[in-house]
N, C-alpha and C positions, 0 to 999 in steps of 0.2 A: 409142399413147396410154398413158401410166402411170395414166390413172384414168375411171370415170363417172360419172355423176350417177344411184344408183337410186332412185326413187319410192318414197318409204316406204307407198304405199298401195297400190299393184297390181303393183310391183317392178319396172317398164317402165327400161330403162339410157337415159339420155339420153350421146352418147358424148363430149364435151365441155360445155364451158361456154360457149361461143363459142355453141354450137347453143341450149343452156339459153336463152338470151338470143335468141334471133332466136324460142323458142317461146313469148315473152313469160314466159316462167319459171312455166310451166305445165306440168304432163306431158302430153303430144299424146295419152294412151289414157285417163286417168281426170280430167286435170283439175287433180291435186292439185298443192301446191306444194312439200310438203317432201317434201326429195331429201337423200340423203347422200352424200358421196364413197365410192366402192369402187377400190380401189388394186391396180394389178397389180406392184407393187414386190415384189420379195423383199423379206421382212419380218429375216432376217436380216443386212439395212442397219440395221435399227431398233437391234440390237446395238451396232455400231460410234457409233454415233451418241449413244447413252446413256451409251457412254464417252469422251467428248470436252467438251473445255468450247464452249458456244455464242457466238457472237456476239449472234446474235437466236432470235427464234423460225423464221426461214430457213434454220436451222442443216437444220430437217428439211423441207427442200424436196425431197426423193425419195416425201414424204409429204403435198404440198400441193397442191390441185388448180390448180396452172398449170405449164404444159410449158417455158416457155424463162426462165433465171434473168435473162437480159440484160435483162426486161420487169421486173426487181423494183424496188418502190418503198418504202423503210423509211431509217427514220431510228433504226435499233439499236432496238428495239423485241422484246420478248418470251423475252428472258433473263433473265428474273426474280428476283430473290433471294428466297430462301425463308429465311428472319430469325429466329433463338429470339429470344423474348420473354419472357425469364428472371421479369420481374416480375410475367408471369400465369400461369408456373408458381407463382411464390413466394404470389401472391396467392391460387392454386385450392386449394395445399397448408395456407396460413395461414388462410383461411376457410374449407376445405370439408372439408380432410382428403383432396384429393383429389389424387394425384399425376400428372401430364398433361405434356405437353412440347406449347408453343405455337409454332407460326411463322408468322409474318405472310409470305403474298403480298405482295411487295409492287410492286404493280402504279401505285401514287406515283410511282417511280421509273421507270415505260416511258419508255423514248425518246417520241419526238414531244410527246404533250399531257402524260404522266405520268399515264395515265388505262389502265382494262382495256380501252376499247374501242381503242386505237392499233394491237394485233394484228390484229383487223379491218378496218381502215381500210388498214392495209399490203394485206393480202389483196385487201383490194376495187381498189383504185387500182391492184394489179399486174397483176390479173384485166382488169379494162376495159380498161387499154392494150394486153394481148397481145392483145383481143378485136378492137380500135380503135372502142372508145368515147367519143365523147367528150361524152357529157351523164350525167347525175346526178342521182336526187331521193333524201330520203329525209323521215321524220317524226323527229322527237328532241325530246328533255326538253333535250340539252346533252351530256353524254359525244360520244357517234356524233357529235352534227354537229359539234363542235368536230376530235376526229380526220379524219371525212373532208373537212372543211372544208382542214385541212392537208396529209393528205397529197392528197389530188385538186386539190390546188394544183401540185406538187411534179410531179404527174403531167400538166398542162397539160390539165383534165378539168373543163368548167363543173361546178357543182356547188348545188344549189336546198336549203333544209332549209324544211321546213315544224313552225313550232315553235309550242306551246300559248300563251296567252296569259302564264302563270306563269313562261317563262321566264325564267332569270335574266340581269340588265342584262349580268355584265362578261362571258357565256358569249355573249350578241350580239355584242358588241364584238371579241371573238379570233374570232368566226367572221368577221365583216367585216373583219377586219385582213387576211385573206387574200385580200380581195377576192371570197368569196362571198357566195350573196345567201341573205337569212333572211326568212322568210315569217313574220309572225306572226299568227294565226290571232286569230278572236277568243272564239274557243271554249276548249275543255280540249283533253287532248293526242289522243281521241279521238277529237274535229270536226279536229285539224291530222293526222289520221292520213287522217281520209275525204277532206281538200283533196290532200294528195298524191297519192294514188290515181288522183285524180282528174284531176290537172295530168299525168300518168304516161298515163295512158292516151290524153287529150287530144293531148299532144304525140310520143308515143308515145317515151319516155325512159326507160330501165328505172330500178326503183324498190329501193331494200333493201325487202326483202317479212317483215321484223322479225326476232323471235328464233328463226325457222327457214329464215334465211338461210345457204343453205350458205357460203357466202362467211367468215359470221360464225361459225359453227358450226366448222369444218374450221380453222378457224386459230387460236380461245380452245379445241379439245377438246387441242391441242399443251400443257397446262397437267398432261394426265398423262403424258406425255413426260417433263418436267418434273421432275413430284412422283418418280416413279421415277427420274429422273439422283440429285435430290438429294437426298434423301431414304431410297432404296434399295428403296421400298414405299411404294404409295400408302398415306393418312392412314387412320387408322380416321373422323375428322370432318374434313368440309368443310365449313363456313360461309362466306353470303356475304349481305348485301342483295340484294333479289329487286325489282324491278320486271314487267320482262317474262319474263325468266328463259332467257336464253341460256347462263349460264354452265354452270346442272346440265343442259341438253341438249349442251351441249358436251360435260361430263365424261362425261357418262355414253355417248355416241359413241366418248370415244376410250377410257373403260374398255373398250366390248365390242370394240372393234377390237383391242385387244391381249391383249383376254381370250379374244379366238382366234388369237389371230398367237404366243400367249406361247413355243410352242416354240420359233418358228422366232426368236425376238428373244433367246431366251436367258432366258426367266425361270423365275419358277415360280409355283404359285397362291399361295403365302402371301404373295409382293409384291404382286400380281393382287386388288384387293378392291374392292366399289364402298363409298368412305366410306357412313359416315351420313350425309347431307344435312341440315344445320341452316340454313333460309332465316329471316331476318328483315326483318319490315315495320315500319315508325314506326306508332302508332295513328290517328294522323291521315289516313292511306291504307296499308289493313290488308283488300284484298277475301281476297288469299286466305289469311291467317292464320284468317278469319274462316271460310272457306269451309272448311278444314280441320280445326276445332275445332267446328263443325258436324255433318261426315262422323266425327268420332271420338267423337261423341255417340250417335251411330247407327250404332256400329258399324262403318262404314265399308261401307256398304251397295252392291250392285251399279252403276256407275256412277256412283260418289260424285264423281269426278274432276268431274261435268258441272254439278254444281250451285253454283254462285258468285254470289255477290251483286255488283251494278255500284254503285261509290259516283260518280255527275257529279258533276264540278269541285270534288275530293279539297280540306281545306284545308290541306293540308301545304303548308308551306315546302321540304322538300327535294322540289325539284322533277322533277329525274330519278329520283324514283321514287313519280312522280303516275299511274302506272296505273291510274286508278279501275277500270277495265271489262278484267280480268284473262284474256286470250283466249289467253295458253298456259297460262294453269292446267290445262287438261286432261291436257297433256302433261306438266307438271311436276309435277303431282300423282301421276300415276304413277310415275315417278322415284323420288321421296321417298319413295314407301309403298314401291317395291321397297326402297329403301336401309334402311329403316326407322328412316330420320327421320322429323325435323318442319318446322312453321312455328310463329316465337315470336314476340310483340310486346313492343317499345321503345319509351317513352315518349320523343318528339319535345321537349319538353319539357327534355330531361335530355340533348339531345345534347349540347350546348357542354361541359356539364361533364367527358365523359368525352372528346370532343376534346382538352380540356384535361388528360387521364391520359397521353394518345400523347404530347404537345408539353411535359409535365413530363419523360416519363420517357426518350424517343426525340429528343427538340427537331425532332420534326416538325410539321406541320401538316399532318391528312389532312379530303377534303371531308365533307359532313354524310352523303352516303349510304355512305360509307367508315365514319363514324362510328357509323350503324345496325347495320352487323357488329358491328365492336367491344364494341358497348354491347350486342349479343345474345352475346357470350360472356358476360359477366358474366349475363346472363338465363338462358341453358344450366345457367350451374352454378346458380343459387338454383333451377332446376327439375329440379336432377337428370338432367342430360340428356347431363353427359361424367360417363364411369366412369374409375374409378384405372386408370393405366397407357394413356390413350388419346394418341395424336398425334394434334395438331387443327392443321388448317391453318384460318384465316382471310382473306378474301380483301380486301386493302386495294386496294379500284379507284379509286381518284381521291387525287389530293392535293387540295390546299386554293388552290390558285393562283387559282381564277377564282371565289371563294367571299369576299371582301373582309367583308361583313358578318359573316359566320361567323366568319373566324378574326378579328374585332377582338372580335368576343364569347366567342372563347375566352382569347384573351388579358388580358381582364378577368381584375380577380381574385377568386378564388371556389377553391373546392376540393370534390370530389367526396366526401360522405358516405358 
């Protein structure tokens, strides 16, 4: 076996995934669920590998928890382009005085749906079939169930989503174009969290168990991979819109995996760095911005990570990232204070207009919670929060495809003050 599953609470190695799944994705000694993959690979594969151009993010399948390549399900997916965005250097220097080199993720452009979670979705659907699973639940705003709507198609793997009332119409509509089924709940995303669980346990169907799914975790932490190919050194900043917050448990996974492997990969510590973490929220569903600026009021007192406010049935419109009741906050709050980041808030309000800056400047169209990073870099600099000389990545997870309302309001005409 090139890899395990260990218990990040009592360190128990589950020895595959196959097993992970038949323990109901539980650890058999504590109970816990988050697990990370630990790799018996020579990590001086990871060398050769950083120098090579990828196809996908499969590229480093010596580094992925599944054992046979012939079980892989992707549709090019997770070769990301990492994009100067010359006009937000030009803009951070011409407003701020500040000198920064910007590149856009651009996660728009993934194969399958053109969304961040596609990486995951490849993972998951290539995992279940080496496993031979063939049922599926999960809860989703839209990203996730859109992707594993597709690829667990692909992989001949029913597939159930259990989605909030909020959803949006045309993100139903491509999940049932694949012929999966959408649940919608008549609750918030919280009540269509508790039905899946529920349908999950009932039917006994494994479940995505959220943003500390290794599945998801093990395949989006392939992003510092990544940033080290193209880059040559991880970012001094990472930004990204936060829902649940998979992404900086991803990063920060494969920071310390390589931040111990780094000899044997060829590096050295000045590539080796965990960004600053800059998460941003819309004000309209803002728990942990809020919870954050709370803890920095106080010091940031023993156990600040646990204190979080639950907003029920958020009114934001951008729906995938209706988190009212913010349950990896714990986790991702310690992240962010290690990196010594923040959490900023983005007036919802004002996303179309700055959609509208991507699709002047780039003739893209990226979706609204793509557009909440965005619009928190312009927030970063009015709050002092990139210094002169910083590389910032931003992380553009969604295009604007299944967003029709959105991009006709961005395409309206208006200009960003």
């Amino acid at each position: 076996m090139k890899y395990q599953l260990k218990c990040c609470k009592c360190g128990h190695r589950t020895q595959n995934t196959a097993l992970w799944f038949e323990q109901k994705q539980y650890c058999p000694v504590c109970g816990g669920r988050h697990v990370e993959a630990v790799y018996t690979t020579d990590y001086s594969r990871l060398k050769e590998l950083l120098g090579s151009e990828p196809a996908s993010f499969w590229h480093y399948f010596d580094f992925l928890p599944l054992e046979r390549n012939e079980n892989i399900v992707s549709f090019d997916e997770g070769a990301i382009t990492l994009e100067e965005w010359g006009f937000l250097n030009r803009y951070a220097l011409e407003r701020y005085g500040i000198r920064c080199t910007v590149y856009a993720y651009r996660n728009d452009q993934n194969g399958g749906t053109n969304t961040l979670k596609d990486v995951a979705a490849s993972m998951t659907a290539s995992v279940l079939k080496e496993c031979g699973i063939d049922r599926y639940c999960v809860a989703s705003t839209g990203n996730t169930a859109t992707a594993n709507a597709k690829y667990l198609a692909k992989a001949g793997i029913r597939f159930t989503n259990f989605a909030p009332s909020t959803i949006n119409r045309d993100t139903v509509d491509e999940i049932r174009s694949y012929g999966r089924e959408v649940v919608i709940s008549e609750g918030d995303y919280t009540q269509a969290k508790k039905e899946a669980v529920e349908f999950s346990d009932k039917y006994n169907i494994p479940i995505s168990i959220g943003n500390i799914d290794p599945l998801r975790v093990e395949s989006k932490r392939t992003m510092v991979f990544e940033f080290i190919r193209q880059l040559g050194r991880m970012p001094d900043v990472y930004m990204q819109a936060v829902g649940g917050g998979t992404g900086p448990i991803a990063l920060d996974k494969g920071f310390r995996e390589v931040q111990e492997h780094m000899q044997e990969a060829g590096l050295s510590a000045t590539q080796i760095k965990l960004p600053r973490l800059i998460l941003a929220q819309q004000d309209l569903c803002d728990p942990m911005v809020q919870a954050w600026e709370k803890a920095g009021r106080e010091g940031f007192p023993e156990n600040f990570e646990h204190d979080f406010p639950v907003i029920p049935d958020p009114p934001t419109s951008v729906f995938i990232l209706s988190a009212g009741n913010p349950g990896m906050y714990p986790i991702v709050a310690r992240i962010v204070k290690k990196s010594e980041g923040g959490f900023l808030r983005v007036k919802e309000s004002e996303l179309a207009d700055f959609a509208r800056v991507v699709y002047k400047e780039k003739n893209i169209h990226i979706g609204p919670a793509a557009t909440v990073c965005f619009a928190g870099f312009y927030q970063a600099l009015k709050e002092n929060r990139i210094k002169d000389g910083e590389m910032v990545v931003i992380n553009i997870g969604e295009s604007g495809k299944r967003y029709s309302d959105f991009v006709a309001e961005v395409v309206a005409e208006n200009t960003i003050t």
